[in-house]
C-alpha positions in Angstrom: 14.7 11.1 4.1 16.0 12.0 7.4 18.5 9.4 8.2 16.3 8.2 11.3 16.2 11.8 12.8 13.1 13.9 13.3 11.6 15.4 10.3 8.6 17.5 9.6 6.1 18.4 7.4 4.0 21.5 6.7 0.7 21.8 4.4 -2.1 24.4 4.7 -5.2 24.8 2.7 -8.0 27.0 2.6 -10.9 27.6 0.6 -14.0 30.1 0.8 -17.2 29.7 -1.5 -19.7 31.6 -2.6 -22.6 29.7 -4.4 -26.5 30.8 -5.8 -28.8 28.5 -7.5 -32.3 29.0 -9.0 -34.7 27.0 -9.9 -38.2 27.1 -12.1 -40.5 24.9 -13.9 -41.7 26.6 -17.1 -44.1 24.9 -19.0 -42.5 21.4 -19.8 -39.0 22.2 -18.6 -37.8 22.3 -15.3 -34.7 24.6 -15.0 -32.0 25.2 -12.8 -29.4 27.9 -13.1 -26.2 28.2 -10.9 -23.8 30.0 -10.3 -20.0 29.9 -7.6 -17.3 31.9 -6.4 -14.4 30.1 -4.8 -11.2 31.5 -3.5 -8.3 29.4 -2.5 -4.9 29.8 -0.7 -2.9 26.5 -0.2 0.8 25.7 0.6 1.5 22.3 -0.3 3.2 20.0 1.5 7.0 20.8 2.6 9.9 19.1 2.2 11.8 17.8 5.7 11.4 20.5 8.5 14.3 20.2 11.1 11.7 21.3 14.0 7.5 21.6 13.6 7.4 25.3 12.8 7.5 26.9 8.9 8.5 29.9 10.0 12.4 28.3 9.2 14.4 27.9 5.8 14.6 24.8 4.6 17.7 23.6 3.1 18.7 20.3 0.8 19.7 17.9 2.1 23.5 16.5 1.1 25.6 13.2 1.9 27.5 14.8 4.5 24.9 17.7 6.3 23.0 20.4 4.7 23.7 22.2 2.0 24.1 26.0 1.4 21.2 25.7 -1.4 17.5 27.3 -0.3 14.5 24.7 -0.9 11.1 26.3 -2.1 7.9 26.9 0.1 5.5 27.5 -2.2 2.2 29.3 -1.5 -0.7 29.5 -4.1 -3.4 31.2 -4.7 -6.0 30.7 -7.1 -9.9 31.5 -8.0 -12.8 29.8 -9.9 -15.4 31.0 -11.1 -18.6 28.9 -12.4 -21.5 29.2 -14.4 -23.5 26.2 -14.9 -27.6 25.7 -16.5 -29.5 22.3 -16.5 -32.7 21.8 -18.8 -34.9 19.3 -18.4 -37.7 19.0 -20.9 -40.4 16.3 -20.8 -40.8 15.3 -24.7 -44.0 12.9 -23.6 -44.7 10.8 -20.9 -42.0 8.2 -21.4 -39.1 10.4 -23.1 -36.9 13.1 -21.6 -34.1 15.1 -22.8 -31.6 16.5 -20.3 -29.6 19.5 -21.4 -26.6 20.8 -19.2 -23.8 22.8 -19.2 -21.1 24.0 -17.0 -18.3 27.0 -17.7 -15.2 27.6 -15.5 -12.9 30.4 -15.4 -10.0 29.6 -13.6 -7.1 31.7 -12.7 -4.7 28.4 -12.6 -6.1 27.0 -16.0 -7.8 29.8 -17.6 -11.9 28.3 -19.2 -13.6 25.2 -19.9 -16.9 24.3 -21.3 -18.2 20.7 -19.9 -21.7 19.9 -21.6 -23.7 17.1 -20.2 -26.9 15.4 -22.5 -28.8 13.1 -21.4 -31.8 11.2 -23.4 -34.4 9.2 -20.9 -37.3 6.8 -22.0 -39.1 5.5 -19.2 -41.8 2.6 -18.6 -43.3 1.4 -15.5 -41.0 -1.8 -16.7 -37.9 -0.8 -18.2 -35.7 2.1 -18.2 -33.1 3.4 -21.3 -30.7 6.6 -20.7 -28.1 7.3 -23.4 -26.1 10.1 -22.0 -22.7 12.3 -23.5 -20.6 14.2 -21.2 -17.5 15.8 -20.9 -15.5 16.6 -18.0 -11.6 18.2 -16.6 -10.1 17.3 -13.6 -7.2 19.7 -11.9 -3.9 18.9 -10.6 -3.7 18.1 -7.6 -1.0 19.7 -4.8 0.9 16.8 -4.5 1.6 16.0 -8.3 2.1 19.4 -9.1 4.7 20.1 -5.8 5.7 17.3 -4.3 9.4 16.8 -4.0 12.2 14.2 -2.7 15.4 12.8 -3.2 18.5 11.6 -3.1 21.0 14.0 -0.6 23.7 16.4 -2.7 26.7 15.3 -3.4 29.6 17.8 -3.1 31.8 18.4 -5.8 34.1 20.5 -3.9 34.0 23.6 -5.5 30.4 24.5 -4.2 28.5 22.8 -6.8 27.0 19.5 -6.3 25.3 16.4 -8.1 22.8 14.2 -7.0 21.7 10.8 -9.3 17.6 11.2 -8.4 15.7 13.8 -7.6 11.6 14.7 -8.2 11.3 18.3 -8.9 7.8 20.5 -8.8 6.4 20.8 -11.8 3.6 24.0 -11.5 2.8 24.0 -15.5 1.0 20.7 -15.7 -2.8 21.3 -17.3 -5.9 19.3 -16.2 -7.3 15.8 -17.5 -10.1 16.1 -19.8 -12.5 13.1 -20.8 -15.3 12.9 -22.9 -17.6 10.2 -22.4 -20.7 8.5 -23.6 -22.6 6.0 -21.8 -25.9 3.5 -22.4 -27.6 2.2 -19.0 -30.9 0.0 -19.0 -32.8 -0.9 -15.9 -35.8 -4.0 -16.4 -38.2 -5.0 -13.7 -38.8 -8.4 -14.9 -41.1 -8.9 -12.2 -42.3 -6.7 -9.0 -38.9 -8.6 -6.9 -36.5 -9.1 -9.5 -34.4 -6.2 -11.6 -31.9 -6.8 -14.5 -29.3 -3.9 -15.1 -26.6 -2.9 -18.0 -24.7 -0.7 -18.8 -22.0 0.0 -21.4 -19.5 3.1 -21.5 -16.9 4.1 -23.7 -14.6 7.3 -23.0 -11.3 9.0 -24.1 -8.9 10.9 -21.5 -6.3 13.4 -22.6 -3.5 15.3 -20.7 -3.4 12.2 -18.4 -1.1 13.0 -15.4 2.3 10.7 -14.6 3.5 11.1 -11.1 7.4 10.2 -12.9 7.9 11.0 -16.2 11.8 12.0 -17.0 12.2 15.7 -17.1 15.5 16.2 -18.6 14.7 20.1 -19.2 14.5 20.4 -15.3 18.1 18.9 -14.2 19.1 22.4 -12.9 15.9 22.8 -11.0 17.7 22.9 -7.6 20.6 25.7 -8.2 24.2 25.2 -8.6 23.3 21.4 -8.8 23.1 18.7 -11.8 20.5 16.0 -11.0 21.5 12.9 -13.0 17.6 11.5 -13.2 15.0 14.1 -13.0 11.4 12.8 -13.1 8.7 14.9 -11.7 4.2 15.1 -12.7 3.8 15.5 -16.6 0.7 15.5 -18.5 2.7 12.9 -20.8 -0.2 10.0 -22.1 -3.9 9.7 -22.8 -6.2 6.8 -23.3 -9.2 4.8 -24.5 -11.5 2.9 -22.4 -14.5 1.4 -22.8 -16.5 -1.5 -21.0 -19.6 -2.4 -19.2 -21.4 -4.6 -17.1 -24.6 -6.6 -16.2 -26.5 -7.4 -13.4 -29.2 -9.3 -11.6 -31.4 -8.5 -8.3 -33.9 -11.1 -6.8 -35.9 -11.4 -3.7 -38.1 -13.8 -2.3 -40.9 -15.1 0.4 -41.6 -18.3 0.7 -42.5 -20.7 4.8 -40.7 -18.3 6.7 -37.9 -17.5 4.5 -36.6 -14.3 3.1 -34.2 -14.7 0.6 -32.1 -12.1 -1.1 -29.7 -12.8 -4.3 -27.6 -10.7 -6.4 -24.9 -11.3 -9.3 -22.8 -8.8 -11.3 -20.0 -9.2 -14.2 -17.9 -6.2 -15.2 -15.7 -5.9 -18.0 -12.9 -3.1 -18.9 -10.6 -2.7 -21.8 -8.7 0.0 -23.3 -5.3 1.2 -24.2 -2.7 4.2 -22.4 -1.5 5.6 -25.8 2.3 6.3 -24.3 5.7 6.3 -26.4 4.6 3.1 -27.0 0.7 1.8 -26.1 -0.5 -1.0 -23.4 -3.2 -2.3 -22.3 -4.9 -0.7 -19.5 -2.4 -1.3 -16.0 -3.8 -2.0 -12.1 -6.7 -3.6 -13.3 -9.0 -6.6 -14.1 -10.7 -7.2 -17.2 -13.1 -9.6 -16.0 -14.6 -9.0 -12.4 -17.8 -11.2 -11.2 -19.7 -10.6 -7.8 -22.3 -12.7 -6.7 -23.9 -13.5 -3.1 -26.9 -13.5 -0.8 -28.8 -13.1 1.8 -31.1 -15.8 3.9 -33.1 -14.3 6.8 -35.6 -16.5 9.1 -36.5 -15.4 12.5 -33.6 -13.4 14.4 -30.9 -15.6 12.0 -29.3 -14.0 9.2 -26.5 -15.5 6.6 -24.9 -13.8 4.0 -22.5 -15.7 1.5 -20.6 -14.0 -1.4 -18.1 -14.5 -3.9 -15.7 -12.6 -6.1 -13.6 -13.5 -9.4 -10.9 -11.5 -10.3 -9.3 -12.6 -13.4 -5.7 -11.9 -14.2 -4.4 -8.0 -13.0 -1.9 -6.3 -15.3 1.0 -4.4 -13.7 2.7 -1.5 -15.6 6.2 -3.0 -14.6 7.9 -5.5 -17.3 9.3 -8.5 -16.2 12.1 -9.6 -18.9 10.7 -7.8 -21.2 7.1 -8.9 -20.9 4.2 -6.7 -19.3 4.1 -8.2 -16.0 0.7 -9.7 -14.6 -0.7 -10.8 -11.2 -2.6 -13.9 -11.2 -6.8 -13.8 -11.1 -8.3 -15.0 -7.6 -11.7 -16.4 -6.3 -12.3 -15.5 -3.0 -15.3 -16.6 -1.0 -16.6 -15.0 2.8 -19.2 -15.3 5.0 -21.3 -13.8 6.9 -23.8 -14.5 10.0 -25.7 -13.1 12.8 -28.1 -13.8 15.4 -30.7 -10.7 16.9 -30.6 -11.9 21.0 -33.2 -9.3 21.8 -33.5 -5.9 19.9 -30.4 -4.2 21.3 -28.1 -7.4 21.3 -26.7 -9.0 18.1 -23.9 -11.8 17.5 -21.9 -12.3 14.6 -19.5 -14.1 12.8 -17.4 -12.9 9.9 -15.1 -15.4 7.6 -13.1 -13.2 4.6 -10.9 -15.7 2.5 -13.4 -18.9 3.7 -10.7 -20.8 1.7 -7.7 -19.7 2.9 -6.9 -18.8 -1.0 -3.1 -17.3 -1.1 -3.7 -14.4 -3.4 -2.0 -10.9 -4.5 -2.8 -7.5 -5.4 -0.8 -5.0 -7.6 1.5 -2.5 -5.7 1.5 0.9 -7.5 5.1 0.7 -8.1 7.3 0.8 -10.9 9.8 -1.7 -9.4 10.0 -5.4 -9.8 8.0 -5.6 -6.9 4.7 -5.3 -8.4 3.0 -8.1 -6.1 1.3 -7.0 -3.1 0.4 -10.3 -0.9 -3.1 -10.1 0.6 -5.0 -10.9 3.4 -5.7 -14.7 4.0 -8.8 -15.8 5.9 -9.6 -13.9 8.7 -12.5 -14.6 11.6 -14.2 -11.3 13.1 -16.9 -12.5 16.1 -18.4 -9.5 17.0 -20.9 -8.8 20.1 -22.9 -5.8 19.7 -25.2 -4.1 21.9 -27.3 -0.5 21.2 -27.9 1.6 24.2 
């Protein structure tokens, strides 16, 4: 934004923390009580400096120079304080109940209560945990201060227009989830584990980094901005998945053999003006791979399955999508001595032309990827 002259930015953060936590054991429950200070002074990143010092004033930018028109430096302060106790009681010798909590007073986003439970049964075999939690996450600098845009355009009477412009937004309110999750761990023998897990959770207040904020198109004065967008807490969603997976190891003339698989699945809807399915994303994921290690040799294959990625632009009217991949690499090394290895690295074995999804709210959702690429590596400790 600085028509191929030098520009500069500013940012500054500091935080200071004061934390005490105690713990005790009290017949069957082991307790732990905390509690933190924090104190924080931050000024968020600038808009274009014309030379690397903020001890300037920044003016907007226009078609023609610079305006007349002042540009905000903000600086914020803010304090939390935290008060958090964890319970953990042993109901027998296989079943135990975790009971937590967490309160925040914050100067930014006045109190929260997050409570965490947590129900464990244990064998030497298997292991179930059914757990409910709750959780907020604050705004960060950037969504809450960021700005940029298209330069002013005069009107000639000391008013001016511009068609785009981001504008700060400081009264966006955290993200809060609440969430409850199953996860079971088997040992179906001394070298071989099978794992699930199955979640389902609801956001609220969900941050957009561009939403249209018609309300704010006198945010810079004595201009109009045509398309104001800036952070808004504007959707929230429902997700739920899980996924399953396998561990195996084994011995046998020599050999030491390694294995592992894994299959994920997402789902969900962002309930917007309208809803969608969940964007950036695959619903189907599957990992698998190896390890084979004899003598000072060591090969490693794996594999990854993508299928089909959403993207949150539309394309003709249609939710636009990214095609699913399988992509397979390799990898192998040889131990010279103790302090000398060789190895060879193949991503993409198959050369497989694939894409990714670009954050971006253009057409131009497709982000080409990397195709196969050969690392040899020569490495020696000292």
């Amino acid at each position: 934004y600085t028509g191929y002259k030098p520009g500069y930015k500013y940012s500054k953060s500091e935080r200071y923390a004061f934390e005490e936590t105690l713990s005790t054991k009290v017949e069957n429950h082991d307790l732990l009580l905390g509690f933190s200070h924090e104190w924080f002074e931050s000024t968020p990143m600038t808009m274009d400096l014309p030379s690397p010092s903020l001890s300037q004033t920044i003016y907007y930018a226009t078609t023609t120079g610079i305006s007349n028109i002042e540009a905000p430096i903000f600086n914020i302060q803010w304090t939390n304080k935290a008060l958090y106790l964890q319970d953990q009681i042993a109901l027998s010798e296989n079943l135990q109940l975790s009971l937590a909590g967490r309160y925040d007073q914050n100067s930014e986003y006045g109190s929260t209560f997050n409570p965490r439970f947590a129900l464990i049964h244990s064998t030497e075999e298997m292991t179930h945990k059914l757990i409910y939690s709750q959780a907020y996450l604050a705004p960060s600098n950037y969504q809450k201060y960021k700005m940029y845009g298209n330069p002013l355009v005069s009107n000639g009477d000391g008013t001016y227009t511009t068609p785009r412009f981001r504008v700060a937004n400081p009264d966006l309110k955290p993200e809060k989830s609440k969430n409850i999750e199953y996860d079971m761990d088997w040992f179906l023998t001394q070298n071989d584990q099978l794992s699930f897990s199955m979640y389902y959770s609801t956001i609220k207040d969900i941050i957009s980094n561009e939403e249209f904020l018609p309300e704010k198109a006198n945010f810079i004065p004595n201009t109009t901005i045509i398309e104001t967008v800036g952070a808004a807490n504007s959707t929230k969603a429902v997700l739920y998945g899980g996924d399953i997976g396998y561990q195996g190891h084994s011995y046998f003339a020599g050999y030491d053999v390694s294995y592992w698989a894994n299959y994920s699945y997402i789902d969900g809807k962002i309930k917007y003006t309208y809803d969608y399915t969940i964007p950036y994303s695959s619903k189907h994921v599957f990992k698998g791979g190896g390890t084979l290690r004899y003598g000072d040799w060591r090969f490693s294959p794996s594999l990854r399955w993508v299928s089909p990625i959403q993207s949150a632009p539309y394309d003709n009217g249609i939710v636009a999508t990214v095609n699913g991949h399988l992509i397979t690499n390799i990898f192998s090394s040889y131990d010279v001595d103790k302090r000398t290895k060789i190895s060879l690295k193949v991503d993409n074995l198959f050369d497989e032309h694939y894409y990714g999804v670009r954050y971006n709210s253009s057409s131009k959702y497709q982000s080409p990827q990397d195709t196969r690429m050969f690392t040899i590596a020569f490495t020696m400790s000292i």
